[in-house]
N, CA, C and O atoms as a MOPAC input file, in Angstrom:
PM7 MOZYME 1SCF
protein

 N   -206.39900 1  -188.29300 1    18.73200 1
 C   -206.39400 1  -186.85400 1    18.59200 1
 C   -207.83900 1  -186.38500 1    18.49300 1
 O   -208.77500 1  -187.03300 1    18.02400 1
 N   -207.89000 1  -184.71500 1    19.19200 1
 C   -209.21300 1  -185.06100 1    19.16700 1
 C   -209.40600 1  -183.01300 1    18.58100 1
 O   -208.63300 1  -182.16900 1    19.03500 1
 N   -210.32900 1  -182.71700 1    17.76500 1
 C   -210.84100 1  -181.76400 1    17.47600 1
 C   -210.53600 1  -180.51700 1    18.81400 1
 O   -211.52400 1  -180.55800 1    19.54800 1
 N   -209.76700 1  -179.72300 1    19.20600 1
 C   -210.16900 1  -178.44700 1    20.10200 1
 C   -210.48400 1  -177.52100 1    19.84200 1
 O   -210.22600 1  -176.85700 1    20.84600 1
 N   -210.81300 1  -177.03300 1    19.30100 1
 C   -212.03800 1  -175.64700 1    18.48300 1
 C   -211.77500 1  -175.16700 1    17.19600 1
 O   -210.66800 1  -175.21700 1    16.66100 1
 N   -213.05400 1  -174.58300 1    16.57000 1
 C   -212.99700 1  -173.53300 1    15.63400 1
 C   -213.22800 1  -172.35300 1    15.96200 1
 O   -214.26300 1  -172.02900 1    16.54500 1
 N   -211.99900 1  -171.26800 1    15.53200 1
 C   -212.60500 1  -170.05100 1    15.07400 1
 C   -213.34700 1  -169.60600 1    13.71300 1
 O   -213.02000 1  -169.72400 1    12.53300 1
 N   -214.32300 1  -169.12300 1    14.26000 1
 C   -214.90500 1  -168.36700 1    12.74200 1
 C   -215.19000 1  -166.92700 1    12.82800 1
 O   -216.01400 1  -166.40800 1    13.58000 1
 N   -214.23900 1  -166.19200 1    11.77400 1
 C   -214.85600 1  -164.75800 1    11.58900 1
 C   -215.90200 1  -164.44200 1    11.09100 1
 O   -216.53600 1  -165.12100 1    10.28400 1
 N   -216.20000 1  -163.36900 1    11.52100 1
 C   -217.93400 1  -162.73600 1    11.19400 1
 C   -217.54000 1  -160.98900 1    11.16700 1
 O   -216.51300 1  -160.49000 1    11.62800 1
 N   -218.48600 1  -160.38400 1    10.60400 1
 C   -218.77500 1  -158.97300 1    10.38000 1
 C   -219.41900 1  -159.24200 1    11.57300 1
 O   -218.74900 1  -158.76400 1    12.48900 1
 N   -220.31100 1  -159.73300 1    11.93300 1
 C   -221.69500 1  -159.42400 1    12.07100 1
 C   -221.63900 1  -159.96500 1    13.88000 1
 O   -222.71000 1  -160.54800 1    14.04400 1
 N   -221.18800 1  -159.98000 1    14.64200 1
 C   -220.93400 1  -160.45300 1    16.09200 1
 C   -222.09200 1  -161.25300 1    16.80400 1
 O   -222.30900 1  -162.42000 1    17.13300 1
 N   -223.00400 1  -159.49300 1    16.90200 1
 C   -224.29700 1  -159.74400 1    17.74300 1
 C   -225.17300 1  -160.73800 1    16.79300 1
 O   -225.89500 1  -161.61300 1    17.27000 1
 N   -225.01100 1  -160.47600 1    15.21700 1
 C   -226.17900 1  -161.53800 1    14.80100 1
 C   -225.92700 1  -162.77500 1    14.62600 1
 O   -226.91500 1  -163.48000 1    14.42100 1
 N   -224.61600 1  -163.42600 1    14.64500 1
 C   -224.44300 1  -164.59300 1    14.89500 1
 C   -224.71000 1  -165.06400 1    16.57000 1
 O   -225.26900 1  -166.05800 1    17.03400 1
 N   -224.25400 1  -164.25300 1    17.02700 1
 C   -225.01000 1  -164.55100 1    18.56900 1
 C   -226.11800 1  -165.18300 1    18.98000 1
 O   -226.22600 1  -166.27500 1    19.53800 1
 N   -227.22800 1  -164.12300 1    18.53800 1
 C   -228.16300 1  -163.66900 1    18.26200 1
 C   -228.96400 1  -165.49600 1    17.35400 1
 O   -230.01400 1  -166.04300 1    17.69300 1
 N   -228.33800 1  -165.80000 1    16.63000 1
 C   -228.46300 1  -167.07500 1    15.50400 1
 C   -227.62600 1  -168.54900 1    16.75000 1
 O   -228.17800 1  -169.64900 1    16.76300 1
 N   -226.93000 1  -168.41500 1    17.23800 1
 C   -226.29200 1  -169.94800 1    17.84900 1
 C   -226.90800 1  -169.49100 1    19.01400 1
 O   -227.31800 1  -170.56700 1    19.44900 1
 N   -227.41800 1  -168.27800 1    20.18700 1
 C   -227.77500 1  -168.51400 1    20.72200 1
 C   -229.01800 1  -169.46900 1    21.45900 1
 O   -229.14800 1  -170.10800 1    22.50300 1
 N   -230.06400 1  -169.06600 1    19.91400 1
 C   -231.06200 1  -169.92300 1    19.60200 1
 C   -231.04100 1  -171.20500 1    19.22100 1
 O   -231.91400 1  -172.03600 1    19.47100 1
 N   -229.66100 1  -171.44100 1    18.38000 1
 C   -229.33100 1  -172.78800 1    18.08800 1
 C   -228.70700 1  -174.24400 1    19.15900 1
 O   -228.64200 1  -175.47300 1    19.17100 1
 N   -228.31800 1  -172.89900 1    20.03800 1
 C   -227.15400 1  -174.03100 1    21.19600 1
 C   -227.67700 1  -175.39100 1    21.76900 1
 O   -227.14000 1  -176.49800 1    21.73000 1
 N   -229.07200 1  -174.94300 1    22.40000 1
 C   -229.74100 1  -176.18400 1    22.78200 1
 C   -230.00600 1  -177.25500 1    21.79800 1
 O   -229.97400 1  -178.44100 1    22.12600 1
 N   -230.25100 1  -176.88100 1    20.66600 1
 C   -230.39500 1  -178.02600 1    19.61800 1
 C   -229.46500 1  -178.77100 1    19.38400 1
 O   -229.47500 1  -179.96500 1    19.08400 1
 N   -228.40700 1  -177.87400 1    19.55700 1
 C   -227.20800 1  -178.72700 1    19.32400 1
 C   -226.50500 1  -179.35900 1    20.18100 1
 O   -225.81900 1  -180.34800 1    19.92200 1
 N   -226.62800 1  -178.81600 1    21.30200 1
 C   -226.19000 1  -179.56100 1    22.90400 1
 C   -224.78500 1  -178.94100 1    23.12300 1
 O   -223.79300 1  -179.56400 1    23.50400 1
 N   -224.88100 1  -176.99500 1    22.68200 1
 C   -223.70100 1  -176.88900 1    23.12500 1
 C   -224.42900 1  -175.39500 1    24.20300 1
 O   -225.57900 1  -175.05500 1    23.92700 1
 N   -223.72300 1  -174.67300 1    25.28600 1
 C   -223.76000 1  -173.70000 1    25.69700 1
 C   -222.97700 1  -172.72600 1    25.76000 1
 O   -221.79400 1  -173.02100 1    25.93400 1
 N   -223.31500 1  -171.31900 1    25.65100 1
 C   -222.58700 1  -170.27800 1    25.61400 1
 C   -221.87600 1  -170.45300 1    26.65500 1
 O   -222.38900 1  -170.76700 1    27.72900 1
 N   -219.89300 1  -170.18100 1    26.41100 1
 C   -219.43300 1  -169.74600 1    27.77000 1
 C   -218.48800 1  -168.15900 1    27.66800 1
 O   -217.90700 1  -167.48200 1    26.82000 1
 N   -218.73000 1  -168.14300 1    28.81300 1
 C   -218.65700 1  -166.44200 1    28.74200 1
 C   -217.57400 1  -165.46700 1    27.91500 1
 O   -216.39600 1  -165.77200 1    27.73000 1
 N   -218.18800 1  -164.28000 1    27.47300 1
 C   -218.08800 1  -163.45900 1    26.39300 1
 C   -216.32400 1  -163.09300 1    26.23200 1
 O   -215.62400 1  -163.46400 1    27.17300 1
 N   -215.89600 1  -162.64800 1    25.49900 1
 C   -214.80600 1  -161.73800 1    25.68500 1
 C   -214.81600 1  -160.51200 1    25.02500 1
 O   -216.03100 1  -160.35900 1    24.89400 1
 N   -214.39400 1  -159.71600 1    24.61200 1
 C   -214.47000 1  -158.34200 1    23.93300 1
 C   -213.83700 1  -158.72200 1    22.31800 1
 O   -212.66600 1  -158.73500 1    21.93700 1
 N   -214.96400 1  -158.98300 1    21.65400 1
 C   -214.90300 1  -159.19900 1    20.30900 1
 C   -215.00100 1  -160.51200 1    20.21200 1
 O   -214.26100 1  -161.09700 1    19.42100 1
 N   -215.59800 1  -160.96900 1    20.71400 1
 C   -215.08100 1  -162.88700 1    20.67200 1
 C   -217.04900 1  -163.41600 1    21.56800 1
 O   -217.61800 1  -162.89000 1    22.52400 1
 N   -217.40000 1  -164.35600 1    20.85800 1
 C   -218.32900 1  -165.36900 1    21.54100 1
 C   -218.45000 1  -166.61700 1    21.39800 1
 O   -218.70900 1  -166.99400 1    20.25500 1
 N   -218.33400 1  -167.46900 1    22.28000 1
 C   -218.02200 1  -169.11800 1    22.29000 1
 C   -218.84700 1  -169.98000 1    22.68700 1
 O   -219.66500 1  -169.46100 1    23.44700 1
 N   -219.01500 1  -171.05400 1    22.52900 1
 C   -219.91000 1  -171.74700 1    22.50900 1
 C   -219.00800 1  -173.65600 1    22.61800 1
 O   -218.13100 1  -174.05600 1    21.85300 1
 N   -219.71700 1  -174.55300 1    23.96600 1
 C   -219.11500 1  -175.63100 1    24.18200 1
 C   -219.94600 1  -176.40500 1    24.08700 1
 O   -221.07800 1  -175.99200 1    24.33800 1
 N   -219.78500 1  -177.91300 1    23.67500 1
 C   -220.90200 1  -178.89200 1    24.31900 1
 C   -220.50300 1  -178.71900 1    25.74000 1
 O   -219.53600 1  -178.29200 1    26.37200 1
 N   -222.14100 1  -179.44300 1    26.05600 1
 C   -223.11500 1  -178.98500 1    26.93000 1
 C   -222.11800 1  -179.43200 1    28.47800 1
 O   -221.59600 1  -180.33500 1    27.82400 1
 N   -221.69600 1  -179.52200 1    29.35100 1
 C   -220.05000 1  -179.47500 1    30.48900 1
 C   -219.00900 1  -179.03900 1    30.00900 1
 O   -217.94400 1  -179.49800 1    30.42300 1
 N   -219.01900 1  -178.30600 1    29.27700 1
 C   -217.17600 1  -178.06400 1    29.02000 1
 C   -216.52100 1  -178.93100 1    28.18600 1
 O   -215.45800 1  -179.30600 1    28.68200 1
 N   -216.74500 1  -179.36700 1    27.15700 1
 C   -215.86400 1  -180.46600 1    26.88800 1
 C   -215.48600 1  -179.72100 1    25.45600 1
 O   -215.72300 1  -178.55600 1    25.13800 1
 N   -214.93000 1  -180.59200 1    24.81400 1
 C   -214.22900 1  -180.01500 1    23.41200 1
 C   -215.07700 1  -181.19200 1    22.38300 1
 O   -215.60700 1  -182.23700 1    22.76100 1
 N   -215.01800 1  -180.73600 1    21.23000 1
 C   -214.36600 1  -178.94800 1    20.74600 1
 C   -215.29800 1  -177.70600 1    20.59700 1
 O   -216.43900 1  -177.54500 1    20.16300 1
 N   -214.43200 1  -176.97000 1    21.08500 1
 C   -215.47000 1  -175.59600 1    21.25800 1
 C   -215.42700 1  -174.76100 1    19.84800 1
 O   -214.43600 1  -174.77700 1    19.11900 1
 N   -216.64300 1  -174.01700 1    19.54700 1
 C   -216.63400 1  -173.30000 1    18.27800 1
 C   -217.04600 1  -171.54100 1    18.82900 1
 O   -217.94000 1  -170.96300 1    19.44700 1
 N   -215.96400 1  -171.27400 1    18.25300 1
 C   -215.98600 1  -169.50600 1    18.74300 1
 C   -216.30300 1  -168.78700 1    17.31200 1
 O   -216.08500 1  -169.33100 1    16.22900 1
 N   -216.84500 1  -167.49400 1    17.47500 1
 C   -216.89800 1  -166.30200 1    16.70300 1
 C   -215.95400 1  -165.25900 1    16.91900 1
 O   -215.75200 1  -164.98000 1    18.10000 1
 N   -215.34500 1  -164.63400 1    16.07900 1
 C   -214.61000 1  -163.37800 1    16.39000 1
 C   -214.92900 1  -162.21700 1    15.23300 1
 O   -215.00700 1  -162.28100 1    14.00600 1
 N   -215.10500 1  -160.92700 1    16.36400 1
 C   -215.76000 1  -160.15300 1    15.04200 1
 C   -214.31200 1  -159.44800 1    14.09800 1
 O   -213.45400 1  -158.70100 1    14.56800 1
 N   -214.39900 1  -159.96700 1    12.66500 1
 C   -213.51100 1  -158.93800 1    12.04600 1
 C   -213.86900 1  -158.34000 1    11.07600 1
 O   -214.63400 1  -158.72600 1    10.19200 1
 N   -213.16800 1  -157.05000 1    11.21400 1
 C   -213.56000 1  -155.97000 1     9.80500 1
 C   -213.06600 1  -156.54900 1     8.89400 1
 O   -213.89100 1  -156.37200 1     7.99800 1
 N   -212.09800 1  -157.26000 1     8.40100 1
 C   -211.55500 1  -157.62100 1     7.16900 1
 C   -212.00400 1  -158.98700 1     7.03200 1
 O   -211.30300 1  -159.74700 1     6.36400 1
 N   -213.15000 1  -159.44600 1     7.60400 1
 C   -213.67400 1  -160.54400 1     6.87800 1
 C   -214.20000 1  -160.81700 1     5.72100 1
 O   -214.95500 1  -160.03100 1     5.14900 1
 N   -213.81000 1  -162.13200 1     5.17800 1
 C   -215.09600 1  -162.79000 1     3.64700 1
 C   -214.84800 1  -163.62700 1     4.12200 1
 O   -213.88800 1  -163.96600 1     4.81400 1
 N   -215.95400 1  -164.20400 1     3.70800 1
 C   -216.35200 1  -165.24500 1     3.73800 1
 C   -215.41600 1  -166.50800 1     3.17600 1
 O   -214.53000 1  -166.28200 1     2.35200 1
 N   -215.66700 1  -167.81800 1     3.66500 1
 C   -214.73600 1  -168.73300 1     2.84600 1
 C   -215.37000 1  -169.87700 1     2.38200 1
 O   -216.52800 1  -169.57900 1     2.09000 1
 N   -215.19000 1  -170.79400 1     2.22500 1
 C   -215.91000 1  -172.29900 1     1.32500 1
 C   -215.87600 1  -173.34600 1     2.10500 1
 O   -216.18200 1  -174.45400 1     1.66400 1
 N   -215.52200 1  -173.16800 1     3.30300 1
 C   -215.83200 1  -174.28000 1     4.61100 1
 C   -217.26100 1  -174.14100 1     5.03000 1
 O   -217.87600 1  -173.12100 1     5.34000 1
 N   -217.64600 1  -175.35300 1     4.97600 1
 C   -219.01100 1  -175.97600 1     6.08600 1
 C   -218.34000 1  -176.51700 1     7.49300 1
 O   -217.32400 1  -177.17100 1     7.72800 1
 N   -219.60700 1  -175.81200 1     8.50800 1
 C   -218.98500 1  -176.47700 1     9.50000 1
 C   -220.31500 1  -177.36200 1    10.03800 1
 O   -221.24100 1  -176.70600 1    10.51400 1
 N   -220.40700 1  -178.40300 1     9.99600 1
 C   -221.57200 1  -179.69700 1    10.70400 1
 C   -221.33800 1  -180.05200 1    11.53400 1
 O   -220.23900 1  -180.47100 1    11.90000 1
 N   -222.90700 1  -179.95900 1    12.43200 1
 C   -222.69800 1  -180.15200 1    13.84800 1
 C   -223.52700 1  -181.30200 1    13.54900 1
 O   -224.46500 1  -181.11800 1    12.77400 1
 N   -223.25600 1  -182.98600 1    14.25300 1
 C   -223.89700 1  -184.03600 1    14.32000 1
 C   -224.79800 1  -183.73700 1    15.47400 1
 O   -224.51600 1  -183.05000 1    16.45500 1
 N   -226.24000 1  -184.52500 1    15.14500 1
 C   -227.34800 1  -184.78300 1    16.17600 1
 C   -227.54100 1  -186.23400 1    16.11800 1
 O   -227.04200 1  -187.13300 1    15.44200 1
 N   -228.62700 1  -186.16100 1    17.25500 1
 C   -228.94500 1  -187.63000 1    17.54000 1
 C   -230.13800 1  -187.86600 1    16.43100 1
 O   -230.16300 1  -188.94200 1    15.83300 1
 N   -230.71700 1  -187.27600 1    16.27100 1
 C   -232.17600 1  -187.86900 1    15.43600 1
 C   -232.47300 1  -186.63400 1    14.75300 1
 O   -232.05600 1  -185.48900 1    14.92700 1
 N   -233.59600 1  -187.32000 1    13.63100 1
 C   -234.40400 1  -186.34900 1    12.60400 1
 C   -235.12800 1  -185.26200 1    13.51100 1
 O   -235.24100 1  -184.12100 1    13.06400 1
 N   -235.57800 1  -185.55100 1    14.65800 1
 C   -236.33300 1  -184.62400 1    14.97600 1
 C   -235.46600 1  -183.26000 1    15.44400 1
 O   -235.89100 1  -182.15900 1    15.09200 1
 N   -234.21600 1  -183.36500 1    16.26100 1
 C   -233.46900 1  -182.54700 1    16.31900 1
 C   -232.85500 1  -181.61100 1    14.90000 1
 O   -233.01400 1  -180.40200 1    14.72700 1
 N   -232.29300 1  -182.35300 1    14.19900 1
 C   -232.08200 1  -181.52300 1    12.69600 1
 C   -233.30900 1  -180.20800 1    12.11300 1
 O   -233.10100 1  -179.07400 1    11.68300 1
 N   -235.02500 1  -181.22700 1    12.41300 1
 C   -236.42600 1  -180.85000 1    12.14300 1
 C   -235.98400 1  -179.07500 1    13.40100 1
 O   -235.94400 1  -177.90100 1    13.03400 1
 N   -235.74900 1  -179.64300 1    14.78000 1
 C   -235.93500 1  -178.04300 1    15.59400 1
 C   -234.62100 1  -177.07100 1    15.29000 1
 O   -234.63800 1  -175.87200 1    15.56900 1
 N   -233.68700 1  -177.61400 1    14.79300 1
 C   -232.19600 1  -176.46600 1    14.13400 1
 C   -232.93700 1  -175.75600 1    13.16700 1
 O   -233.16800 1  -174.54900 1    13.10100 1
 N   -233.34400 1  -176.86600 1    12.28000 1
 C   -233.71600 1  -175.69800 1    11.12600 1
 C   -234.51800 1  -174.82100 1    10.83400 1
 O   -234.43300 1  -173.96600 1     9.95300 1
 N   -235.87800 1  -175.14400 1    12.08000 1
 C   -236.62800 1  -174.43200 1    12.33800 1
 C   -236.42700 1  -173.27300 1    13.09400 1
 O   -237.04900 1  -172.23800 1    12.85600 1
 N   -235.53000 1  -173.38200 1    14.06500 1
 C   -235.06100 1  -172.05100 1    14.62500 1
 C   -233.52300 1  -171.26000 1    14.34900 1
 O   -232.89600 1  -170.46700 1    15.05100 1
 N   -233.24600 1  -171.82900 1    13.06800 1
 C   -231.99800 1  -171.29900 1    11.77400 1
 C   -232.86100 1  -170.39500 1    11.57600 1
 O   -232.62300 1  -169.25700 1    11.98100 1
 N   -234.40900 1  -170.77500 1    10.71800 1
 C   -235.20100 1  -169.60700 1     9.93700 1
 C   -235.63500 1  -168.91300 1    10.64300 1
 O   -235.86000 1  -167.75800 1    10.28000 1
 N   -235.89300 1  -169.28600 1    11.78200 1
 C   -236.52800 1  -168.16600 1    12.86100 1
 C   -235.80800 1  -167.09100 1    13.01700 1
 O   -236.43400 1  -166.03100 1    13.04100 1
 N   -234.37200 1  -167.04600 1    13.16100 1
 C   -232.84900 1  -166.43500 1    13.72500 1
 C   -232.55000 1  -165.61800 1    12.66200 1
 O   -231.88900 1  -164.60700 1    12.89500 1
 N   -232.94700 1  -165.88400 1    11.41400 1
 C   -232.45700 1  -164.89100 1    10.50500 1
 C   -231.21700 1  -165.90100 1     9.19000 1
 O   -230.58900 1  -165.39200 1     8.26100 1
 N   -231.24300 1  -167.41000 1     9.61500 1
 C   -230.35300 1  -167.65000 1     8.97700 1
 C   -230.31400 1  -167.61400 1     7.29500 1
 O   -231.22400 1  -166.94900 1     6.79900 1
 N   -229.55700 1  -168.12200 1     6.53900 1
 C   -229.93800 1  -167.58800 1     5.07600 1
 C   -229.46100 1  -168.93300 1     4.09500 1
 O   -228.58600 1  -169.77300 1     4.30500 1
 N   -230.28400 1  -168.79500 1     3.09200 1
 C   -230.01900 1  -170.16800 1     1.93700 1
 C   -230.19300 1  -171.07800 1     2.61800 1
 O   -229.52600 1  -172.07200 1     2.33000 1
 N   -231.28500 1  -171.19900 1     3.99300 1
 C   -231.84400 1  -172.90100 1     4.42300 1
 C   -231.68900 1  -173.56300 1     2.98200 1
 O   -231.65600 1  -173.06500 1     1.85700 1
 N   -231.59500 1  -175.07000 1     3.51000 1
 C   -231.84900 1  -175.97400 1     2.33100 1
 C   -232.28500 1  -177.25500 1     2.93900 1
 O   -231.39700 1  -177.81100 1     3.58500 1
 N   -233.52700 1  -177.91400 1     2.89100 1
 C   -234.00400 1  -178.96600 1     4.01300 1
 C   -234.60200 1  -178.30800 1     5.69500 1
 O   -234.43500 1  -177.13000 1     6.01100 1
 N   -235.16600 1  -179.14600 1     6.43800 1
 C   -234.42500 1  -180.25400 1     6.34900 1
 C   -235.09500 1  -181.70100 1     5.64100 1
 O   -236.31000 1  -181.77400 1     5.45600 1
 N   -234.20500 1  -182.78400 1     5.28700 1
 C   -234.35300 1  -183.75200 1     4.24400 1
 C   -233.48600 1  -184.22800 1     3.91600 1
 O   -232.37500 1  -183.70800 1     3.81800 1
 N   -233.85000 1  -185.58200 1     3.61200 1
 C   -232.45800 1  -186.50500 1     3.33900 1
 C   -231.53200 1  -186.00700 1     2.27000 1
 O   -231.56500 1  -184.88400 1     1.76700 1
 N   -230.84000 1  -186.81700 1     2.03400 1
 C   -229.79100 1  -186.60700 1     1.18800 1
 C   -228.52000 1  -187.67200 1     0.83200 1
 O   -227.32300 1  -187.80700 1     1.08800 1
 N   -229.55200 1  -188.30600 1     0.10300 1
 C   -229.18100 1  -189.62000 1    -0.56400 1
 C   -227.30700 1  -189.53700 1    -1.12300 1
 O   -226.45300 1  -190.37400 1    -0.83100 1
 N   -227.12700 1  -188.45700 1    -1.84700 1
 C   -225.75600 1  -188.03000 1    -2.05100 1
 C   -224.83600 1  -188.49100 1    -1.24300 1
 O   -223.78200 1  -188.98100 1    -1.64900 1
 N   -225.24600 1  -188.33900 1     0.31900 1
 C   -224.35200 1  -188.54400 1     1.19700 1
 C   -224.64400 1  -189.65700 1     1.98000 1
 O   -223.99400 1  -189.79900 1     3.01500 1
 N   -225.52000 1  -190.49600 1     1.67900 1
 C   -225.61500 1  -191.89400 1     2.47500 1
 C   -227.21800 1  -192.21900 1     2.25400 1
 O   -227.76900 1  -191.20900 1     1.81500 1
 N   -227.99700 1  -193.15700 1     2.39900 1
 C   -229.01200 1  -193.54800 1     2.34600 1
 C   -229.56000 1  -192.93500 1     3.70500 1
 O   -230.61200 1  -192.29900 1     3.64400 1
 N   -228.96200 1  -193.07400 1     4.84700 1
 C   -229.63500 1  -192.50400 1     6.21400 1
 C   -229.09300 1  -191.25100 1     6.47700 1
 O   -228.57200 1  -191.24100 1     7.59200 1
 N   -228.98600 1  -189.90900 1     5.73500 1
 C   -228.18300 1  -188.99200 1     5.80800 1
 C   -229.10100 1  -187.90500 1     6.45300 1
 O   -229.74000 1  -187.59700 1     5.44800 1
 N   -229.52200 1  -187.23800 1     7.29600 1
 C   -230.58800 1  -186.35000 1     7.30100 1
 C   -230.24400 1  -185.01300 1     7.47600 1
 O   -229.46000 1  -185.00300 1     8.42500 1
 N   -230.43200 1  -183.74300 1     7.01800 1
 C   -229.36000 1  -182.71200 1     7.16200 1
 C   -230.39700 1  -181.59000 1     6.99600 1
 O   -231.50700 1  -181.89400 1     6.55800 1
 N   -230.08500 1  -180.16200 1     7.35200 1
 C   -230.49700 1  -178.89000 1     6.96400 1
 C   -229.09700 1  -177.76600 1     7.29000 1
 O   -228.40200 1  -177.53300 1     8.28000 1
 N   -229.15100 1  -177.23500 1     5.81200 1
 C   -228.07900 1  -176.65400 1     5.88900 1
 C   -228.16000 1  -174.82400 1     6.21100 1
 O   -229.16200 1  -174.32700 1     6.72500 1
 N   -227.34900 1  -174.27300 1     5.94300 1
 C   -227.51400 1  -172.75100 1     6.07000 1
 C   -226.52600 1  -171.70000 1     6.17600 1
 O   -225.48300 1  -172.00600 1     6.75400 1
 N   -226.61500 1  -170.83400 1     5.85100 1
 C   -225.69000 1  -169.80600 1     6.36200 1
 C   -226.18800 1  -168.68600 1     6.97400 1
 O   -227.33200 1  -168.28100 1     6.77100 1
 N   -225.05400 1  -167.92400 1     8.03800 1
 C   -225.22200 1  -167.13800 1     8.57600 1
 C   -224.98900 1  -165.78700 1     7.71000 1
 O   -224.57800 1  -165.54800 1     6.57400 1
 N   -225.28200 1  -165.30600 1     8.40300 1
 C   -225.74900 1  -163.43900 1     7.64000 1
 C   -224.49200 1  -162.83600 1     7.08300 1
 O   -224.51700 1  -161.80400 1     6.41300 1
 N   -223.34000 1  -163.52400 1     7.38400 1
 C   -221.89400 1  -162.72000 1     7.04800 1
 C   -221.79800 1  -164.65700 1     5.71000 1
 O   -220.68700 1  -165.15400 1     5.52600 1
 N   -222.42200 1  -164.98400 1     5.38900 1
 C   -221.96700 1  -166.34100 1     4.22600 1
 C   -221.18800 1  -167.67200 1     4.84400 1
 O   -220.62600 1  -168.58900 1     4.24600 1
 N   -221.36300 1  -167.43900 1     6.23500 1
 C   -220.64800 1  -168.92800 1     6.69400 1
 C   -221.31500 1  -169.71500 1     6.87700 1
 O   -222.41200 1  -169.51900 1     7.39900 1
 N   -220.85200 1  -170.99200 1     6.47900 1
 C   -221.87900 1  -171.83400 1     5.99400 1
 C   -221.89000 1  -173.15400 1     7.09600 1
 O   -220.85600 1  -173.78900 1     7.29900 1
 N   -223.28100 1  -173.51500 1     7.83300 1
 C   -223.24500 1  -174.80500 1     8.29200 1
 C   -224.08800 1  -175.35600 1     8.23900 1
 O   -225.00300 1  -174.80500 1     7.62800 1
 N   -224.39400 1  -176.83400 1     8.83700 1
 C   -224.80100 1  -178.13800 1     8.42000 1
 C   -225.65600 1  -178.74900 1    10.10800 1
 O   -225.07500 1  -178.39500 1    11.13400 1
 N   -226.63700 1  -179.39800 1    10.23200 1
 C   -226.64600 1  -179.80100 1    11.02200 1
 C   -227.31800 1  -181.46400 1    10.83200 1
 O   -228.43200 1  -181.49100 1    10.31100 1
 N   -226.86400 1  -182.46500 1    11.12100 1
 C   -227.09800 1  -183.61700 1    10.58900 1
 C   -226.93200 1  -184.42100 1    11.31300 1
 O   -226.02000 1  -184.54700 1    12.13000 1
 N   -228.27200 1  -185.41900 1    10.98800 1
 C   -228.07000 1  -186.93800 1    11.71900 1
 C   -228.39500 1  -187.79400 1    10.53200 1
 O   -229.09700 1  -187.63900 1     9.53300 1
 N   -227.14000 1  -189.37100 1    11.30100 1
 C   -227.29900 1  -190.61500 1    10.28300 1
 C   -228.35000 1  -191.35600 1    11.32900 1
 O   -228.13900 1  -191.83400 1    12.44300 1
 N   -229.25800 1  -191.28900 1    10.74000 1
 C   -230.53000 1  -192.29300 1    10.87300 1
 C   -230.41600 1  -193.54400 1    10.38400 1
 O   -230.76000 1  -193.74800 1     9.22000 1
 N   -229.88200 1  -194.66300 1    11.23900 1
 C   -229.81000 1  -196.36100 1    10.75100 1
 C   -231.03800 1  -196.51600 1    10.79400 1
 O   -231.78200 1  -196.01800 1    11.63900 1
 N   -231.37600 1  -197.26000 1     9.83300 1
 C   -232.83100 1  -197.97400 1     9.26900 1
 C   -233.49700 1  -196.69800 1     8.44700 1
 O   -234.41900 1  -197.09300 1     7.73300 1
 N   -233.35200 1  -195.78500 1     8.39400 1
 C   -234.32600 1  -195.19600 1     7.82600 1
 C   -233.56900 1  -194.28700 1     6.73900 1
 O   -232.57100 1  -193.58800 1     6.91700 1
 N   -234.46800 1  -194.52600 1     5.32100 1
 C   -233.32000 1  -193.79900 1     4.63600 1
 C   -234.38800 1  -192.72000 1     3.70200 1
 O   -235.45800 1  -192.29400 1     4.13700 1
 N   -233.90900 1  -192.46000 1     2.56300 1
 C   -234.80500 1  -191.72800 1     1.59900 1
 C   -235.98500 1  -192.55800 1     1.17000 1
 O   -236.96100 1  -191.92900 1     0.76000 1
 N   -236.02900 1  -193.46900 1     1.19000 1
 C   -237.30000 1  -194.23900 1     0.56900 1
 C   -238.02900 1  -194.66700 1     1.21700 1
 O   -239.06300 1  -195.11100 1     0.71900 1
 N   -237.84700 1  -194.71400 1     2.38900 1
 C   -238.96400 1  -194.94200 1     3.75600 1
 C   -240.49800 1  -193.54700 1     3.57800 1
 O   -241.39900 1  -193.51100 1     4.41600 1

């Protein structure tokens, strides 16, 4: 079985846009085309699972993280750098995080409406004490 998408509500449409548009390449996914109230986003051919936005007025926020895995530290290093660029909010890292494994490498964040994500690579051989 395999993951086929998330929706996530937002107030905020254009500024999450606006925030994964900048993020997509880091993450190796691309925008595919718009719908009226709705913006989506696939890894990089079409494949699953896809993560969409939909704008709603009666949104809050909720207590889900959503983490997108990378290949290496240096990728996590350009998310989080262009999270803060984008407007994202409560960065935290990026930097290990022993909590969750000796090779854990992560920077976290939320978007402007409180949804919260993760972007992380497990680095074999290299941990917090390197």
């Amino acid at each position: 079985m395999m993951m086929h998408h998330i929706d996530v509500h937002v107030r905020d449409l254009k500024g999450v846009r606006t925030l994964f548009d900048a993020l997509s390449s880091d993450l190796g996914y691309e925008r595919v085309p718009d719908e009226a109230g709705f913006v989506g986003y696939a890894p990089a051919g079409g494949e699953r699972p896809r993560i969409g936005f939909t704008q709603d007025g009666e949104f809050a926020a909720g207590t889900i993280r959503i983490a997108f895995g990378v290949a290496n530290c240096e990728a996590v290093d350009r998310a989080g750098a262009t999270a803060r660029r984008y407007g994202a909010k409560k960065l935290e890292g990026p930097s290990f995080h022993p909590e969750y494994g000796d090779d854990y490498y992560a920077v976290f964040f939320e978007d402007a409406d409180g949804n919260r994500y993760e972007v992380v690579a497990n680095v074999d051989g290299i941990g917090a004490t390197s």
